[in-house]
The first five atom37 places (N, CA, C, CB, O) and aatype in JSON, in Angstrom:
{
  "aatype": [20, 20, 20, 20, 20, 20, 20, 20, 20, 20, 20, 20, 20, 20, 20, 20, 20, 20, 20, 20, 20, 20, 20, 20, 20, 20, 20, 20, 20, 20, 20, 20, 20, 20, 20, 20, 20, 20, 20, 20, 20, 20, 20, 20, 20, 20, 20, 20, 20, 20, 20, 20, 20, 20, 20, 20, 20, 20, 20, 20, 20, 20, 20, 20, 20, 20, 20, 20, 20, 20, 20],
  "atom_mask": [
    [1, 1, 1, 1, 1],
    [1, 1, 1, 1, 1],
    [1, 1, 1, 1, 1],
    [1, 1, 1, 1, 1],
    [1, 1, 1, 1, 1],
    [1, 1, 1, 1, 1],
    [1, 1, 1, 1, 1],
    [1, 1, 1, 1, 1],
    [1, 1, 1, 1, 1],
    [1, 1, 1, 1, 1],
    [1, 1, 1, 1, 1],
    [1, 1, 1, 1, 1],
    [1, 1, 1, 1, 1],
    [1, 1, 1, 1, 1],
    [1, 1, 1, 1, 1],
    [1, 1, 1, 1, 1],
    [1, 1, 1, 1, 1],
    [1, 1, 1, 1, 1],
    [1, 1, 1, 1, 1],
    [1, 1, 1, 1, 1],
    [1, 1, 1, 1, 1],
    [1, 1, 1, 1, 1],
    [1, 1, 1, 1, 1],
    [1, 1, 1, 1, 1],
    [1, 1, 1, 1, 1],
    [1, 1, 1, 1, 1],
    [1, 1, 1, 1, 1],
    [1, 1, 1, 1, 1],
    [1, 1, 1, 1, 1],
    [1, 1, 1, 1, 1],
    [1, 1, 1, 1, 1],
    [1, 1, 1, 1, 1],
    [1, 1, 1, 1, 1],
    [1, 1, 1, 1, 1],
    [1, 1, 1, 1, 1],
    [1, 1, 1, 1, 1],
    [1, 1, 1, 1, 1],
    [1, 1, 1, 1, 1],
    [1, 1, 1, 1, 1],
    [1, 1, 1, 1, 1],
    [1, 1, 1, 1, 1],
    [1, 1, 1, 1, 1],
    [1, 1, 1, 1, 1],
    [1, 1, 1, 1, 1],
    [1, 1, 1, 1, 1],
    [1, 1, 1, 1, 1],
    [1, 1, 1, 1, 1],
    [1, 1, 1, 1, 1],
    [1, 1, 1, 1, 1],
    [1, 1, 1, 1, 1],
    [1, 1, 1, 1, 1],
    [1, 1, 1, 1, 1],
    [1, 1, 1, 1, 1],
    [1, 1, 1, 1, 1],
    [1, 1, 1, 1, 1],
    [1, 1, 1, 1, 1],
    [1, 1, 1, 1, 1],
    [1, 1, 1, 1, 1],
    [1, 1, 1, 1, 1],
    [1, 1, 1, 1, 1],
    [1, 1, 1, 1, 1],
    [1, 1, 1, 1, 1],
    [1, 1, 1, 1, 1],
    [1, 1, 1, 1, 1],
    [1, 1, 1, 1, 1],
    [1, 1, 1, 1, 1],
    [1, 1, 1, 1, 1],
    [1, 1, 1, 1, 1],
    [1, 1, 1, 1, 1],
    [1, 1, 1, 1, 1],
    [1, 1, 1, 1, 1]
  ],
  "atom_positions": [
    [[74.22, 188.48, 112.42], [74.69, 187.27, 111.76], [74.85, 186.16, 112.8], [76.02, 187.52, 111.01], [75.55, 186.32, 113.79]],
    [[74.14, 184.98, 112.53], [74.15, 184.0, 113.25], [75.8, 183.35, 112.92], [72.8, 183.1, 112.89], [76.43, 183.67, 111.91]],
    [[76.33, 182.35, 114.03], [77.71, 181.81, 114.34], [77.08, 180.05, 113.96], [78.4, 182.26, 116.34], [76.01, 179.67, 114.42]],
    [[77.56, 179.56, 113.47], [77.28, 177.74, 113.62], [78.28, 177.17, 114.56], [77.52, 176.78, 112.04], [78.23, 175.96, 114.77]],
    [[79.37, 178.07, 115.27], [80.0, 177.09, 115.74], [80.74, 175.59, 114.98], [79.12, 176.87, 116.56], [80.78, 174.48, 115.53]],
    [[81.17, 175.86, 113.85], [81.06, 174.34, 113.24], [82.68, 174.18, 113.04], [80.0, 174.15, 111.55], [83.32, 175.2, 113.28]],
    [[83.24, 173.3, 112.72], [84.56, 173.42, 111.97], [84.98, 173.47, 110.98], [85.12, 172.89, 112.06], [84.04, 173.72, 110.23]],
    [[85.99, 173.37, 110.34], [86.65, 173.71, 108.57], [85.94, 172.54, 108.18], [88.68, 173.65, 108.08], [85.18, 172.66, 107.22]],
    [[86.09, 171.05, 108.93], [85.6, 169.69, 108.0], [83.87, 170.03, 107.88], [85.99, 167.81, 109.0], [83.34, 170.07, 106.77]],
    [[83.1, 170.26, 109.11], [81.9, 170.62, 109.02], [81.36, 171.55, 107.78], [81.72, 171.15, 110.17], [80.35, 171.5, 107.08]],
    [[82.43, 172.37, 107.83], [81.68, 173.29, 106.89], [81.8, 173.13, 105.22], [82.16, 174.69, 107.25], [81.09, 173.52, 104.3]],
    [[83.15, 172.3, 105.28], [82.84, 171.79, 103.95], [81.61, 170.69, 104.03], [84.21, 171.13, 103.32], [80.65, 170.84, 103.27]],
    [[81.65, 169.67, 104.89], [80.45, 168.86, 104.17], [79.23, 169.02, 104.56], [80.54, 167.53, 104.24], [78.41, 168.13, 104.78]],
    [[78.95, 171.21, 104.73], [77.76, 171.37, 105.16], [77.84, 172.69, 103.19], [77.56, 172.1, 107.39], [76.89, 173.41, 102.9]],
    [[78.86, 172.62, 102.48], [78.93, 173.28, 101.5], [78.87, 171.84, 99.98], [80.4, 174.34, 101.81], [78.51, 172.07, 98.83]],
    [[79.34, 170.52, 100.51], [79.56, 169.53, 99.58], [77.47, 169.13, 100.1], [81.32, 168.13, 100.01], [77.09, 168.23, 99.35]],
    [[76.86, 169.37, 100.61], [76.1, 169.07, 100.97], [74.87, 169.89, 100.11], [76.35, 169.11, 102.22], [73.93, 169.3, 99.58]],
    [[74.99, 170.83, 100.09], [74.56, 172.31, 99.08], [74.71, 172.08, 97.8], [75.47, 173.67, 99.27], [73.74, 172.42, 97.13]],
    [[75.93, 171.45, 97.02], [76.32, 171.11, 95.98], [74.99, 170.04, 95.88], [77.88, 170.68, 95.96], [73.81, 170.31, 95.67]],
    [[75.46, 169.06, 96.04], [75.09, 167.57, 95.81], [73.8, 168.04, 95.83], [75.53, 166.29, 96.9], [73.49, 167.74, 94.68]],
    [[72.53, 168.72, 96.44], [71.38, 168.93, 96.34], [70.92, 169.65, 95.13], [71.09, 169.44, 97.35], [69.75, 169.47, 94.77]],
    [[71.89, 170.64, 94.31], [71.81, 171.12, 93.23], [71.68, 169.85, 92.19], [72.93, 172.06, 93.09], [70.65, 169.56, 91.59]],
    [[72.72, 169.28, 92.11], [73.04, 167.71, 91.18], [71.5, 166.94, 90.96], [74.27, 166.36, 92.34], [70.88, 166.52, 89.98]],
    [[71.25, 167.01, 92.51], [70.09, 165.73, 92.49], [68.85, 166.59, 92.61], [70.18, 164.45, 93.9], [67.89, 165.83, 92.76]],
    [[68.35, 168.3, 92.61], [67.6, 168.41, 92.93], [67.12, 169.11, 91.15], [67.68, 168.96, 94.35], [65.98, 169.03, 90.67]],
    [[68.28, 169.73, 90.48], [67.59, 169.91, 88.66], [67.03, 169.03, 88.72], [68.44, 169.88, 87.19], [65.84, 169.04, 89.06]],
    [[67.88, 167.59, 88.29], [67.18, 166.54, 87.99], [65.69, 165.97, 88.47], [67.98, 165.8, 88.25], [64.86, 165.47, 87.71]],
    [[65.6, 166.07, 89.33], [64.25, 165.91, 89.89], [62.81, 166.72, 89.55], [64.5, 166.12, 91.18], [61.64, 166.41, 89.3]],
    [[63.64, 168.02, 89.69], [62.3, 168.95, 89.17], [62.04, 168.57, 87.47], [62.71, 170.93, 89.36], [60.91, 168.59, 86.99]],
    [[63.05, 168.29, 86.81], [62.37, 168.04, 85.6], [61.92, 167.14, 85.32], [62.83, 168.17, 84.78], [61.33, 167.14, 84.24]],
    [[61.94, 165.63, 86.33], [61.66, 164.65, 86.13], [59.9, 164.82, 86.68], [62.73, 163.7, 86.76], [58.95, 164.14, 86.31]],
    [[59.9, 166.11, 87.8], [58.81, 165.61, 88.04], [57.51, 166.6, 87.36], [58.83, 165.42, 89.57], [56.36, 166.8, 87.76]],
    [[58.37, 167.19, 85.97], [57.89, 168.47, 85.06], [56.95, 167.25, 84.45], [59.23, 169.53, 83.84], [55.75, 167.5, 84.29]],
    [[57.44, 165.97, 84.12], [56.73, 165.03, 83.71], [55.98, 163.91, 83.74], [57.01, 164.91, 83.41], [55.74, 163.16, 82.8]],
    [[55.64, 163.83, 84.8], [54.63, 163.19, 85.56], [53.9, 163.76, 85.7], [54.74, 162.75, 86.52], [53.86, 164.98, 85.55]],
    [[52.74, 162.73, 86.18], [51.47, 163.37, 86.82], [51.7, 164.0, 88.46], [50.23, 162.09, 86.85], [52.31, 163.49, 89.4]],
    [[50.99, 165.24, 88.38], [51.42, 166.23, 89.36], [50.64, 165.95, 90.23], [51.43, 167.62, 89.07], [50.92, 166.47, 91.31]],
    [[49.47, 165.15, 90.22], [48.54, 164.54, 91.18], [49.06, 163.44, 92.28], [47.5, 163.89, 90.35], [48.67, 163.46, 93.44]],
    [[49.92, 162.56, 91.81], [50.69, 161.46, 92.49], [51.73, 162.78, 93.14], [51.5, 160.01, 91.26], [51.7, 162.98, 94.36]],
    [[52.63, 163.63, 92.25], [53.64, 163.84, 93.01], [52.83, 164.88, 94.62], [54.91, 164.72, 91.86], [53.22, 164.78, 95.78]],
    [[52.15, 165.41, 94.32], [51.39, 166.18, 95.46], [51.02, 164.96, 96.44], [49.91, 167.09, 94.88], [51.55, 165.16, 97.53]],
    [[50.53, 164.16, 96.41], [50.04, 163.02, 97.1], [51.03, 162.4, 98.05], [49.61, 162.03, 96.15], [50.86, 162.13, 99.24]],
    [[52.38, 162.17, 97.12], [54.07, 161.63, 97.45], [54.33, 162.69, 99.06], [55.61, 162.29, 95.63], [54.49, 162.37, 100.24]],
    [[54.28, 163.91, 98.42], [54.67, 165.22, 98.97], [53.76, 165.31, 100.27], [54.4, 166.5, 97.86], [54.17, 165.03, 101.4]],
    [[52.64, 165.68, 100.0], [51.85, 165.23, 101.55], [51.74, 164.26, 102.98], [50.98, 164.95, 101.24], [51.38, 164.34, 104.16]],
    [[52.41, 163.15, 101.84], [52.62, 161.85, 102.75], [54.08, 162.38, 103.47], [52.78, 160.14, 101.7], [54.17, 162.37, 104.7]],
    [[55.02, 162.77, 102.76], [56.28, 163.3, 103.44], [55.89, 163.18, 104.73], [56.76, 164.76, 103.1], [55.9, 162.41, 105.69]],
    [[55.28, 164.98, 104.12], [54.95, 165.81, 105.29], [54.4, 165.32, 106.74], [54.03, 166.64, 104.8], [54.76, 165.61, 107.88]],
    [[53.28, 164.4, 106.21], [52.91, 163.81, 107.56], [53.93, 163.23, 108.15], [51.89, 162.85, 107.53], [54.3, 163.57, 109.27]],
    [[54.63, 162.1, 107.32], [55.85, 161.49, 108.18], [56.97, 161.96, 108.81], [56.39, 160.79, 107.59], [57.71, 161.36, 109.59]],
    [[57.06, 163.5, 108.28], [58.18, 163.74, 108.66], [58.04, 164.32, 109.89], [58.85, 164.39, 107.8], [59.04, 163.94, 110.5]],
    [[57.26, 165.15, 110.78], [57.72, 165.09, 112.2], [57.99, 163.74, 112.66], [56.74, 165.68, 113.11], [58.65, 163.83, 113.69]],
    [[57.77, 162.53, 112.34], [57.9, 161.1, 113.45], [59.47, 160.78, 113.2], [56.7, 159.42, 112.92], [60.05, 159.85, 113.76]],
    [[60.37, 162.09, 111.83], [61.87, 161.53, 112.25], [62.55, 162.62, 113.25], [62.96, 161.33, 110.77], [63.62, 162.4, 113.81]],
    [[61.81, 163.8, 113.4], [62.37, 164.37, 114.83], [62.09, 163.94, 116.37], [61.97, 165.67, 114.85], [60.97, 163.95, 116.88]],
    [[63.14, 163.62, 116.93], [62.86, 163.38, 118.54], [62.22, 164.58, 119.31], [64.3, 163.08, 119.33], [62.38, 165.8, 119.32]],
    [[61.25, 163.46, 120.07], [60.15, 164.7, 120.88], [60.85, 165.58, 121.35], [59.23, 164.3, 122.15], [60.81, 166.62, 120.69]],
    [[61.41, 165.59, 122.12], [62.53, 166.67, 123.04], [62.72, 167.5, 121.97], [64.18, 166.04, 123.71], [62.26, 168.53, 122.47]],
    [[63.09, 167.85, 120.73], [63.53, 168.65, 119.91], [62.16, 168.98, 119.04], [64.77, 168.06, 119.2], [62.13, 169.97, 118.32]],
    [[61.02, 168.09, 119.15], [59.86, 169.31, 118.34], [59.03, 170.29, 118.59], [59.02, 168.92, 117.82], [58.41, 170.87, 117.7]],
    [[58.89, 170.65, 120.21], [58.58, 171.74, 120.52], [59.37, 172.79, 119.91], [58.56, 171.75, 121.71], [58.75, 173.67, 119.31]],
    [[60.49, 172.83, 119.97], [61.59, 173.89, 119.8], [61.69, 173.82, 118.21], [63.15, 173.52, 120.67], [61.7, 174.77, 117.42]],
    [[61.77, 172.58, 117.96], [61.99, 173.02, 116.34], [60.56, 174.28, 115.67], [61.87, 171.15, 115.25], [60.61, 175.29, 114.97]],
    [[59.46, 173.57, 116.31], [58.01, 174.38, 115.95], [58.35, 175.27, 116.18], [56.71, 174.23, 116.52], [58.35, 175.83, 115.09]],
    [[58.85, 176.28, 117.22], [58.8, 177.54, 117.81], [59.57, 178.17, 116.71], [59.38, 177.68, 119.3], [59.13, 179.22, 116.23]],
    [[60.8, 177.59, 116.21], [61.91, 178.05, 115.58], [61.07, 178.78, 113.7], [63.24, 176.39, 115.54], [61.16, 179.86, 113.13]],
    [[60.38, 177.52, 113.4], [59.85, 177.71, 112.38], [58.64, 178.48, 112.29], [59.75, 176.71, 111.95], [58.1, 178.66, 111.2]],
    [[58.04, 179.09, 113.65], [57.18, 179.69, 113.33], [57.41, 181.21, 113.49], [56.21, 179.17, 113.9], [56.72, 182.11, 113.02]],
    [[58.27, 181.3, 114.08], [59.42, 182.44, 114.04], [60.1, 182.52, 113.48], [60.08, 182.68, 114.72], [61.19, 182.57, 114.05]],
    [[60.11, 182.58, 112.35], [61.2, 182.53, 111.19], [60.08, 182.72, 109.89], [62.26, 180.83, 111.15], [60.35, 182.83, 108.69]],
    [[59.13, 182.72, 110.35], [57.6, 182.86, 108.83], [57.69, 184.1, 108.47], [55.6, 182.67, 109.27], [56.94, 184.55, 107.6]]
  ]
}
């Protein structure tokens, strides 16, 4: 069992954090039950590309390693 090291306030707003993604994440999947699934794949890809450019270099070697060890 991994440790987070975190505190009582951390860990609630790492549990109010869990919540709130339930709230906003039903909603979403059914919203996107109705759309065209072509745009949302398209949306979704673009993420993806963007999203390594919000991790700092120093941390994406390691993040990669982490996630590819963990497959």
């Amino acid at each position: 069992m991994r440790t987070l090291h975190a505190t009582t306030v951390e860990m609630g707003l790492l549990t109010a954090a869990s919540i709130a993604l339930l709230i906003v994440g039903l909603p979403a999947g059914v919203w996107v039950d109705r759309v065209h699934r072509r745009g949302v794949m398209i949306a979704a890809d673009l993420g993806r590309m963007l999203a390594p450019g919000l991790v700092g270099r120093d941390h994406l070697l390691e993040g990669n390693a982490k996630l590819t060890g963990s497959a």
